[in-house]
C-alpha positions in Angstrom: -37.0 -18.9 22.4 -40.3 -21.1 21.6 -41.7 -20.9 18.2 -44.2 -18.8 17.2 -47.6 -20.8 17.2 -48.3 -20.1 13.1 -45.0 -21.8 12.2 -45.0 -24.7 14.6 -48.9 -25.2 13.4 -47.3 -25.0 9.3 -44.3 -27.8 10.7 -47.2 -30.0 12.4 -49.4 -30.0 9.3 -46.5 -30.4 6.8 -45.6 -33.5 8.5 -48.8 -35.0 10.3 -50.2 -38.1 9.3 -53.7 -37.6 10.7 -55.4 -34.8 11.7 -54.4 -33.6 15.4 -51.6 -35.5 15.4 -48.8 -33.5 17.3 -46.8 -36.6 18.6 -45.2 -38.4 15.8 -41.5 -39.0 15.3 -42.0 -37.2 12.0 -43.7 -34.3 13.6 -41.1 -34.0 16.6 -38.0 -34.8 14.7 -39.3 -31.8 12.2 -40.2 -29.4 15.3 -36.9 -30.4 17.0 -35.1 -29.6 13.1 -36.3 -26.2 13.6 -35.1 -25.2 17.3 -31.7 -26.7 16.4 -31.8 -24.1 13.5 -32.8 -21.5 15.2 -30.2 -22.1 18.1 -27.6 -22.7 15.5 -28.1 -18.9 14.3 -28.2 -17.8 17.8 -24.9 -19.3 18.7 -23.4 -17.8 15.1 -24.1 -14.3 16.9 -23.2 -15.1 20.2 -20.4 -17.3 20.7 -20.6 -17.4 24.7 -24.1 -18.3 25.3 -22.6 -21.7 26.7 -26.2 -22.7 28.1 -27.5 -22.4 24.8 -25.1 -24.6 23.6 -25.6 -27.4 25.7 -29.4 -26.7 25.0 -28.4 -27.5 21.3 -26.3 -30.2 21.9 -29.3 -31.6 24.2 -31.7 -30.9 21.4 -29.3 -32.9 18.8 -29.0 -35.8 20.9 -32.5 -36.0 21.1 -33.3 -35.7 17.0 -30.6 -38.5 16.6 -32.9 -41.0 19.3 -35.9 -40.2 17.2 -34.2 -40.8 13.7 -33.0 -44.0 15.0 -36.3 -45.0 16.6 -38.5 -43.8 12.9 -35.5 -45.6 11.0 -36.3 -49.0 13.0 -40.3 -48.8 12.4 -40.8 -47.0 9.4 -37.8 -46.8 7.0 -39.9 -45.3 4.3 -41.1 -42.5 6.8 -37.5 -42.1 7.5 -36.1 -41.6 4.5 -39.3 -39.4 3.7 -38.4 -36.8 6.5 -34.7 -36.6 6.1 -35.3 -36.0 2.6 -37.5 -33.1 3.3 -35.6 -31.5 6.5 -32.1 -31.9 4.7 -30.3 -33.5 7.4 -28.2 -36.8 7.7 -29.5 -39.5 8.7 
């Protein structure tokens, strides 16, 4: 399931650095943070939804190549987001 517009709008403007700006590593890695939570509930509930599963572990391999890439150009943005999402970077 896609997130609601109101809450993927709040994530964007949390972590934008301009206005309109919905590409970022800070806004994606944020957006991506909160599908892989969502899906992590899912899969608490149902423990044979296997296509969800790889969907997560799609999702997670994906975060990880955007921490690395916002950890190699901006280590202060970096340490910034994981800060504020709670994850290991």
């Amino acid at each position: 399931m896609a997130l609601d517009s109101a809450k993927k709008q709040e994530i964007i403007s949390k972590f934008a650095e301009h206005d309109g700006d919905t590409g970022s590593p800070a806004v994606q890695i944020a957006l991506l943070s909160e599908r892989i939570s969502y899906l992590t509930e899912h899969l608490k509930e149902h423990k044979k939804d296997h296509s969800s599963r790889l969907g997560l572990l799609k999702l997670v391999g994906q975060r990880k190549r955007l921490l690395k890439y916002l950890k190699k150009k901006d280590y202060d943005k970096y340490t910034q987001v994981i800060a504020e999402l709670g994850i290991r970077g």
